[in-house]
C-alpha positions as CSV (number, residue, x, y, z in Angstrom):
1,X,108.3,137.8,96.3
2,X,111.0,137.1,94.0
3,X,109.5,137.3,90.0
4,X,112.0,134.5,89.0
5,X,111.2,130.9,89.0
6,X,113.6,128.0,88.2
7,X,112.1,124.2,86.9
8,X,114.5,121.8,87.1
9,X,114.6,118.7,86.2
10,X,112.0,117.7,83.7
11,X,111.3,117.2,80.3
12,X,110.6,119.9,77.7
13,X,107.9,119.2,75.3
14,X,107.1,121.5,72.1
15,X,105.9,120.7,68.8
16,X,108.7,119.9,67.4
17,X,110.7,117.6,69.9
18,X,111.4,116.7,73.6
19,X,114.5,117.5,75.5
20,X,115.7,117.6,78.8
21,X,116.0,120.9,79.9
22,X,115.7,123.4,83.0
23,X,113.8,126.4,82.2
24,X,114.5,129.5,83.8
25,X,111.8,132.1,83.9
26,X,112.2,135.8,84.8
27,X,109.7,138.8,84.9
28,X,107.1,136.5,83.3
29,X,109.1,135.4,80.1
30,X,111.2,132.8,79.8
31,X,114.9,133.7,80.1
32,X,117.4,130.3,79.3
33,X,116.0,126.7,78.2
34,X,118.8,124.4,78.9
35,X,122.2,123.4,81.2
36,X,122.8,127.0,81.7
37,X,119.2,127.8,83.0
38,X,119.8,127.1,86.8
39,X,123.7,129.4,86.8
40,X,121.9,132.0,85.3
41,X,119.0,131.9,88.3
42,X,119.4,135.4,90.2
43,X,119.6,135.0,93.8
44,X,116.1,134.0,95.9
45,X,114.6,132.6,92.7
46,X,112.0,130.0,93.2
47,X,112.6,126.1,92.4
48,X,110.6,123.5,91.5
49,X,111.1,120.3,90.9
50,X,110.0,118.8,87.6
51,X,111.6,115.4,87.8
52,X,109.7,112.6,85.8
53,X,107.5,114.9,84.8
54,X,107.4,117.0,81.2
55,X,107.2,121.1,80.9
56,X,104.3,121.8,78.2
57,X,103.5,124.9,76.8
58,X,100.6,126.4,78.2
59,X,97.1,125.2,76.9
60,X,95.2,127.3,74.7
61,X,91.9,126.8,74.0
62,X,90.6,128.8,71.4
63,X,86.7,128.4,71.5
64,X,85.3,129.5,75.0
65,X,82.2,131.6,75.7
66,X,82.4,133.0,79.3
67,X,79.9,135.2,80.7
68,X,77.5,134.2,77.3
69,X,74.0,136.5,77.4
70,X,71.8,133.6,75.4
71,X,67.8,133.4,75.2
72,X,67.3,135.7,78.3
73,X,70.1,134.0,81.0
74,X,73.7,134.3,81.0
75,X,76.7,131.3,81.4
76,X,77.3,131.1,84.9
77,X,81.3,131.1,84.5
78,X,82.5,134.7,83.9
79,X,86.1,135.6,82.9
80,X,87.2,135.0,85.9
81,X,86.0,131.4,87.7
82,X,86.4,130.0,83.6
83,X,89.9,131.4,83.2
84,X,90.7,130.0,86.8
85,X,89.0,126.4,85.9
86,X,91.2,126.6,82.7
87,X,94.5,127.5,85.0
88,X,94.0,124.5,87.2
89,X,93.5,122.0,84.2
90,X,96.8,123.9,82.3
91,X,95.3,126.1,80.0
92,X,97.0,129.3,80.3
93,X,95.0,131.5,77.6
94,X,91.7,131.4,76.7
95,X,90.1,133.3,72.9
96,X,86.5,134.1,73.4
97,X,83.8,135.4,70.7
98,X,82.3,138.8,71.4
99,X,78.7,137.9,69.7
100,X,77.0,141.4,68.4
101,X,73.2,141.4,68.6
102,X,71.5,141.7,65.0
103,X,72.2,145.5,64.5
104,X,74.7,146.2,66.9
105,X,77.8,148.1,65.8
106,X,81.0,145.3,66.2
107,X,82.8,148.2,67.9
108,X,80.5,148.7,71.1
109,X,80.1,144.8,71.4
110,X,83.6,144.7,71.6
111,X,83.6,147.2,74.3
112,X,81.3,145.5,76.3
113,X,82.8,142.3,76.0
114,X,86.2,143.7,77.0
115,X,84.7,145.2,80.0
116,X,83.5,142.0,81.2
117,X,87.2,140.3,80.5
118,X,88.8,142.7,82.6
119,X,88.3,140.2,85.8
120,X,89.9,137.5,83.8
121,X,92.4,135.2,86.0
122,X,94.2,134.3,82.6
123,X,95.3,135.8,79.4
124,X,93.0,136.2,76.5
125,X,91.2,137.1,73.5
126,X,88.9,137.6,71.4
127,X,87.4,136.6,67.8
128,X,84.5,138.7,66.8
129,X,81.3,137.5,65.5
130,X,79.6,138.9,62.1
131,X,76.2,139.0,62.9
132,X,74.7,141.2,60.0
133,X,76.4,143.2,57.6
134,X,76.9,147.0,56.6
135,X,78.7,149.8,55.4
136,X,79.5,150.4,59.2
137,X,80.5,146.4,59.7
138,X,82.9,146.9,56.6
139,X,84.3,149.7,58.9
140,X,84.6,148.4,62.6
141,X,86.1,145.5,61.0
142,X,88.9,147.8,59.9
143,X,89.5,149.2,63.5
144,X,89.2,145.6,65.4
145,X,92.1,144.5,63.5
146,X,94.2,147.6,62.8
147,X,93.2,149.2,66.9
148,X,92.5,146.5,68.7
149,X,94.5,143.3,67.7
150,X,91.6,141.3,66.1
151,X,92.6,139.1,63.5
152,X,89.7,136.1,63.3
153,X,86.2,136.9,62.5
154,X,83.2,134.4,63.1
155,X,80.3,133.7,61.4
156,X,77.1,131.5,62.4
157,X,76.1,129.7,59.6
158,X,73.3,128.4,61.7
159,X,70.6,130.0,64.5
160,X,68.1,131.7,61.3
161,X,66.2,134.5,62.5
162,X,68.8,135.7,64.8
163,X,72.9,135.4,64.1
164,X,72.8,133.4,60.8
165,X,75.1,135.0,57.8
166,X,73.4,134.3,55.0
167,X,75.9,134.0,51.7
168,X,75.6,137.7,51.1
169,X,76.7,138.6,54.4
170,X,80.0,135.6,53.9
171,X,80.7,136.8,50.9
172,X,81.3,140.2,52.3
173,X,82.7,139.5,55.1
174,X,85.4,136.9,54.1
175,X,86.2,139.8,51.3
176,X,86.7,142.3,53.9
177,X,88.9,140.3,56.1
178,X,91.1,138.9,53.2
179,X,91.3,142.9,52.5
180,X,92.3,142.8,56.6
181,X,95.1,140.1,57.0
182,X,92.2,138.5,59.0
183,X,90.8,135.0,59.0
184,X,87.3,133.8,59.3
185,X,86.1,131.6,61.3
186,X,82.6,129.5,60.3
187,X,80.2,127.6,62.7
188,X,79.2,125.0,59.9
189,X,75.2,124.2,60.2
190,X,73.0,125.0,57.5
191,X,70.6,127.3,59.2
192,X,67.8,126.7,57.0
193,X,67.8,122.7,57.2
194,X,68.4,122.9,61.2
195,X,65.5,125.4,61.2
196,X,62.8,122.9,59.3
197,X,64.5,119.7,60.8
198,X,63.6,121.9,64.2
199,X,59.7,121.8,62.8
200,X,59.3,118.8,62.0
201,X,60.9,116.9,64.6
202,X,58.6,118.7,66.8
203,X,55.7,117.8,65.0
204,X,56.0,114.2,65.7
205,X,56.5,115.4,69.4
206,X,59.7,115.0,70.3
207,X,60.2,117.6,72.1
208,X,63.0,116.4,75.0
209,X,67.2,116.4,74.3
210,X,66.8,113.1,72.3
211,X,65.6,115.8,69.6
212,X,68.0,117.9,69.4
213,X,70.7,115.7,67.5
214,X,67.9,115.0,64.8
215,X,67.4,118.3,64.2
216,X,71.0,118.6,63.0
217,X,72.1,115.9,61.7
218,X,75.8,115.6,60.1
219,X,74.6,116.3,56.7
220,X,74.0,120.1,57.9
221,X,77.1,120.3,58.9
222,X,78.8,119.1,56.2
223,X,77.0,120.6,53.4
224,X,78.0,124.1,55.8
225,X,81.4,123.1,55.9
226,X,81.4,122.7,52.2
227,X,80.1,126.1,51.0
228,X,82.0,128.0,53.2
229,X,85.0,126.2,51.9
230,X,84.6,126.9,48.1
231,X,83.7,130.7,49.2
232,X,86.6,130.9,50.6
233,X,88.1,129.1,47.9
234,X,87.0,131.7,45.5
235,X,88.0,134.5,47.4
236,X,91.3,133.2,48.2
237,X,91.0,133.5,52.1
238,X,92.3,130.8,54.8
239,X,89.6,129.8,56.8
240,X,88.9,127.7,60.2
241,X,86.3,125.5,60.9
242,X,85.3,125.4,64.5
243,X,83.9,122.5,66.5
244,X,84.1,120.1,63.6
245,X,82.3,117.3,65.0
246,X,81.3,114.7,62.2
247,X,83.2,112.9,59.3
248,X,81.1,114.6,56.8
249,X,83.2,118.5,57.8
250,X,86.2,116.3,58.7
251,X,86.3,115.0,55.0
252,X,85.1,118.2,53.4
253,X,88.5,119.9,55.3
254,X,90.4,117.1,53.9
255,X,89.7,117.4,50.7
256,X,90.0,121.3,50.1
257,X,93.4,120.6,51.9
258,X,94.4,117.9,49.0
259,X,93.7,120.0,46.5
260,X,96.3,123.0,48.5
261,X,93.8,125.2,50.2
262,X,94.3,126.5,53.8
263,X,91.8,125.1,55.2
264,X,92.1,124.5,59.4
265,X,89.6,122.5,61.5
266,X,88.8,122.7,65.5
267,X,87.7,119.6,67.2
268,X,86.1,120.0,70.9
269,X,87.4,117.6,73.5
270,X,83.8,116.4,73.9
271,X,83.3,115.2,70.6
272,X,86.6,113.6,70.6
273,X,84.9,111.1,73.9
274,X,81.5,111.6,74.1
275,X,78.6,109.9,71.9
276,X,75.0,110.2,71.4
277,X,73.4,107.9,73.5
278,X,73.3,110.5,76.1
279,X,70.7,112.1,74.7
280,X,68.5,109.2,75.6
281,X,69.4,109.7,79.4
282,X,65.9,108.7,80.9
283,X,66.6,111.8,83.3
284,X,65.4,114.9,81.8
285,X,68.4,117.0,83.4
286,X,71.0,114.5,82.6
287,X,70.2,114.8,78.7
288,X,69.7,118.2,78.7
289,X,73.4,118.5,80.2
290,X,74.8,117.2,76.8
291,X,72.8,119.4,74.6
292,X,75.3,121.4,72.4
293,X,75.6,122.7,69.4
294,X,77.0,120.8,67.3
295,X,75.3,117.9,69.1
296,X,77.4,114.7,70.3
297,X,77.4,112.1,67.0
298,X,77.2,108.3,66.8
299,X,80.8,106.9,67.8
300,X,82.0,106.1,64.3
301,X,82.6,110.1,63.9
302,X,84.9,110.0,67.2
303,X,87.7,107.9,65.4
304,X,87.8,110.2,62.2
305,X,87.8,113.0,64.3
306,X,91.1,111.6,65.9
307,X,92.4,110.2,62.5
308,X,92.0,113.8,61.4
309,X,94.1,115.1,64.3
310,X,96.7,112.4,63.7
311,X,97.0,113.1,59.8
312,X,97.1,116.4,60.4
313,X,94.0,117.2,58.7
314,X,92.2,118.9,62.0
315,X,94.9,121.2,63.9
316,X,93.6,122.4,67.2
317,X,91.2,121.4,70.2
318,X,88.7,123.6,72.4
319,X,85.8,123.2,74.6
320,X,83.5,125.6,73.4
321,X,82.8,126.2,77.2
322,X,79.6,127.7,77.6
323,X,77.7,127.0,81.1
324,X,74.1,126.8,82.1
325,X,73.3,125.1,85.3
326,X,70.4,123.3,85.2
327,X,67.3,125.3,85.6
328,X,68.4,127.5,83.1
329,X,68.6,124.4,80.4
330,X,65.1,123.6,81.6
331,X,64.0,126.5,80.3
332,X,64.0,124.7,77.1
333,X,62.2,121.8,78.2
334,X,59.8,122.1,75.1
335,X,62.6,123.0,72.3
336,X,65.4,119.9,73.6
337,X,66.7,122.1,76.0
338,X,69.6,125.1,76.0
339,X,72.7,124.7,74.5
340,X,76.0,124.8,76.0
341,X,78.5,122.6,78.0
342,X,81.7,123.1,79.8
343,X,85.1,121.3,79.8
344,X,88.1,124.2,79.8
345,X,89.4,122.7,83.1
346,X,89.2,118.8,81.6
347,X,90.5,119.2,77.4
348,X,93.8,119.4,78.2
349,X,93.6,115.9,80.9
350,X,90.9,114.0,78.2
351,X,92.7,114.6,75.4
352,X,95.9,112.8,76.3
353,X,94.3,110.1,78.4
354,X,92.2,109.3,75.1
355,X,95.2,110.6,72.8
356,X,98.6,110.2,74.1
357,X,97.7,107.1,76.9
358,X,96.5,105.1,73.4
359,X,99.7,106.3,70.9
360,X,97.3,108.5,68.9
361,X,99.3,111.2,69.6
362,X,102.6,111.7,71.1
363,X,103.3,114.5,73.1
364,X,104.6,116.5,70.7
365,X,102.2,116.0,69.1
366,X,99.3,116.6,71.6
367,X,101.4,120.0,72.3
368,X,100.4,120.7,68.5
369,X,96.9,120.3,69.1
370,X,96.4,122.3,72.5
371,X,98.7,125.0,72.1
372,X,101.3,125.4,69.1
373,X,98.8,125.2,66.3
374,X,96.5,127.7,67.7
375,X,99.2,130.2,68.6
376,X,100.5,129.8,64.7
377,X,97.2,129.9,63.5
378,X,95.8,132.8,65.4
379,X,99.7,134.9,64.9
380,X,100.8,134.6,68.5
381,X,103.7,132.5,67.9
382,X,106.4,131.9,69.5
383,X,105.1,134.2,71.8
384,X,102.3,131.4,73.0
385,X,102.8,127.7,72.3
386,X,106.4,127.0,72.4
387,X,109.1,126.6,75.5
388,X,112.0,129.2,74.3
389,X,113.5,132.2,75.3
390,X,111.4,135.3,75.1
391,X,108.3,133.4,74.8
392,X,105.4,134.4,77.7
393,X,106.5,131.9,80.8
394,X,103.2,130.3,80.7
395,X,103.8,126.6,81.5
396,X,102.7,123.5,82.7
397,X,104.3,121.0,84.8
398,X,102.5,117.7,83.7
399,X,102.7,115.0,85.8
400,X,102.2,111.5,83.1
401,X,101.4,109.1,85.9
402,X,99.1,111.3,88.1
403,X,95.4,110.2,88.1
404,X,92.0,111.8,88.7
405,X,88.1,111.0,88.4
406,X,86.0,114.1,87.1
407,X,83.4,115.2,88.6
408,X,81.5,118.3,89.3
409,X,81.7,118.1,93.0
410,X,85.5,118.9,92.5
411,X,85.9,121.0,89.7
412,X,86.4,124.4,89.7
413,X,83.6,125.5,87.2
414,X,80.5,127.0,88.9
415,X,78.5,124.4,86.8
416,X,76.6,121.9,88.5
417,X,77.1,118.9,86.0
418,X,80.2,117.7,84.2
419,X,80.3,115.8,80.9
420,X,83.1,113.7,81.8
421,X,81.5,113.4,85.2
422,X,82.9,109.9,86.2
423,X,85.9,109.5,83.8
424,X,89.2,108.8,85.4
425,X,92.6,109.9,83.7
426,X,96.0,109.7,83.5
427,X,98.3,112.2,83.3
428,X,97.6,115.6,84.9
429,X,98.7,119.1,85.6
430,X,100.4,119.1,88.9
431,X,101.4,122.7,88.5
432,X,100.3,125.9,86.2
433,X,102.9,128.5,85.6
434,X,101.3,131.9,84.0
435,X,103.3,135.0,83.4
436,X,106.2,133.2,85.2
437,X,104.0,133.0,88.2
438,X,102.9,129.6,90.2
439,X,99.2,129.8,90.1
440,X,98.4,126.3,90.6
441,X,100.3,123.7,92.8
442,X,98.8,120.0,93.7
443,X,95.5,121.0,94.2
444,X,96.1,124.5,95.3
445,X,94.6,126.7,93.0
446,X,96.0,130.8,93.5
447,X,94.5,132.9,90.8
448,X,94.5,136.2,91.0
449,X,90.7,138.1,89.3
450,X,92.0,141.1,87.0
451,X,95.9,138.8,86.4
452,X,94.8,138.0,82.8
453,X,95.8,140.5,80.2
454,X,94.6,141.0,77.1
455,X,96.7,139.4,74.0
456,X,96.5,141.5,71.0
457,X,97.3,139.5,67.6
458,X,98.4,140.6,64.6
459,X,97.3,140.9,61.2
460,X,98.6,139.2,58.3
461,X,100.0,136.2,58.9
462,X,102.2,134.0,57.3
463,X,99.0,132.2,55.6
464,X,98.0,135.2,54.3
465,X,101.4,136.4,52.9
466,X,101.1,132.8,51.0
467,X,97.7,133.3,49.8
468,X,98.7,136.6,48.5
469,X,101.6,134.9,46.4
470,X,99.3,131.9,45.6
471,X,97.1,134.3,44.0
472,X,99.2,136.8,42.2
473,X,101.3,133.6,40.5
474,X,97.7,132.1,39.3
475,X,96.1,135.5,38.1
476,X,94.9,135.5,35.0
477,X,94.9,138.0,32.0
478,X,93.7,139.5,29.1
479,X,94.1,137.7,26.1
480,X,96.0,140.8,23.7
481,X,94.1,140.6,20.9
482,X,94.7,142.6,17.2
């Protein structure tokens, strides 16, 4: 089989500005962009056709938990049917959390966590969860980054009495991995409010799904979002915000990035289209489908969420796909049910129906949000997240007038309910390129388990080389006194 591929005829999209363009790709990078693509094709080099269609970079999403041990049950999408879900919907890489129990060294979670990758159908990585902290944290943080091409670290600001960093445990941690070139990475919910909200909700005996978004309302989030900014503040580290769902974190982001902090903010495609009135499904399993953390808000929060992506205020989009089927959310019947949903195969789809279909977003600019500004952000760029020479050859042929209705009975997740179930879009993937190979074509998904490599990213970005110059030009000193 010939390892060169040839797509003619379409219309390059990347960040920055669309072009027409063929783009050659050999032995899984791209080798010419441009008129001179097709001469320089070596003989027996595959073609397809991209006419009225645009070349993408491939999706990443950066928020994914496949294979997730949680409360006794694990998410029934390993690394392998989630990274082939993500391939046929156009997202060519995938960055995961490896989650440490309380106590457990960071090194041997990672090591478990890679094991389990290994089947992956798609690139990926990983950020790595702070759990708890110690002199032996302080240290495996040190060999994540400098051995094993870690450079994000996240911490669970909610979840008390299992993951939850308390501010001790940030403080350290966001020190260490300013020390690092590292960024962290904060799941905004005040633990201790979500924790009595929990309790007392309960008490008035609301125990279904309905519960579960009084229990965390967008206050928690935002006063989360808040703190961990002015730590970071203090310390002089960028930080991301994941899954900002609400305009309380939206506006908290905006306003530490008005007064010149890096501050960078996540939205899941679900927040972006989805509402809390599901929660008040009358069928138990229906509701408990939609029970995430952070939940689904009232639909004033979807607009600013998009706002923020328009103004450049919020920078990247994610699933945070995390699957339990449905007896496993029953297990929660009497606590408003497990937590986690999927989407990896839809974000990309949604997201410019909803975005690009409306002129929220342009292409370009919907390129920004699924690929570019995570690859730039997580220090994989222009390797990932742009169409030019030397980049990986992960691509997507996206067809603007191609349709499809969601639904679980046709996707490729092993879940048996889909959030979008229903929705019909336009403008779809009609082919995935990864590593210069064709691995889905009209339908025809061809993934190969163990194809996905693992992406190591540096330290030290170009944020941090900022910061460091931010903060030597503003330190203070002594006042010389006789």
């Amino acid at each position: 089989m010939s390892n060169s591929l040839l797509i003619r005829g379409g219309t390059v999209v990347n960040a920055d500005r669309e072009f027409a363009a063929d783009v050659l790709c050999v032995a899984g990078k791209v080798a010419s962009v441009g008129a001179a693509a097709a001469a320089q094709a070596p003989a027996g080099t595959q073609t397809l056709d991209a006419g009225g269609q645009y070349v993408l970079p491939g999706g990443i999403d950066p928020h994914t938990h496949m294979q997730l041990p949680f409360m006794g049950t694990v998410a029934v999408d390993d690394f392998f049917t989630g990274t082939a879900a993500a391939l046929a919907g156009g997202t060519t890489s995938i960055i995961d959390f490896v989650i440490p129990s309380p106590q457990q060294p960071l090194m041997q979670a990672f090591r478990e966590w890679r094991g389990w990758a290994e089947k992956a159908a798609a690139d990926y990585g990983f950020h790595v969860a702070v759990t708890w902290w110690s002199e032996g944290v302080h240290a495996d943080m040190g060999k994540l980054v400098t051995e094993e091409g870690v450079n994000t670290f996240k911490h669970f600001m909610a979840y008390k009495n299992a993951i939850m960093c308390d501010d001790e445990t940030l403080v350290n941690s966001f020190k260490r991995a300013l020390e690092l070139g590292a960024m962290p990475t904060v799941h905004a919910e005040n633990g201790e409010l979500v924790f009595l909200l929990q309790q007392e909700v309960l008490k008035m005996g609301i125990t279904g799904p309905e519960g579960h978004p009084l229990s965390r309302p967008p206050m928690v989030e935002g006063e989360a979002a808040n703190r961990a900014i002015a730590i970071a503040d203090v310390l002089g580290v960028p930080i991301y915000i994941v899954h900002v769902s609400c305009i309380e974190a939206a506006d908290a982001i905006a306003r530490a990035r008005a007064r010149g902090q890096r501050v960078y903010g996540e939205v899941l495609a679900g927040h972006l289209l989805i509402d809390d009135s599901v929660y008040r499904h009358p069928d138990f399993a229906t509701a408990a489908a939609y029970v995430m953390s952070p939940p689904f808000r009232p639909k004033g929060h979807q607009e600013a969420l998009w706002r923020g992506l328009q103004s450049g205020q919020l920078h990247t989009t994610a699933t945070d796909h995390c699957t339990f089927c449905a007896p496993q959310k029953a297990a929660g019947r009497d606590n408003f049910a497990q937590k986690g949903c999927g989407g990896v195969e839809e974000r990309m789809a949604v997201i410019w129906d909803a975005g690009v279909n409306t002129g929220r977003l342009t292409p370009s600019e919907f390129v920004a949000v699924t690929s570019a500004n995570a690859a730039k952000l997580f220090n994989i760029y222009p390797r990932k997240g742009v169409i030019t020479e030397g980049a990986d050859a992960d691509l997507v042929l996206w067809d603007p007038q191609g349709t499809k209705t969601i639904s679980a009975k046709t996707h490729r997740s092993k879940l048996d309910f889909n959030v979008f179930e229903g929705r019909t879009v336009r403008g779809v993937p009609s082919h995935t390129v990864s590593q210069g190979k064709v691995v889905y074509a009209a339908g025809d998904l061809r993934v190969t388990q163990g194809a996905g490599r693992y992406v190591k990213r540096p330290a030290f970005g170009a944020n941090f080389d900022a910061a460091h110059k931010r903060t030597e030009a503003l330190a203070p000193s002594a006042v010389q006194r006789s």
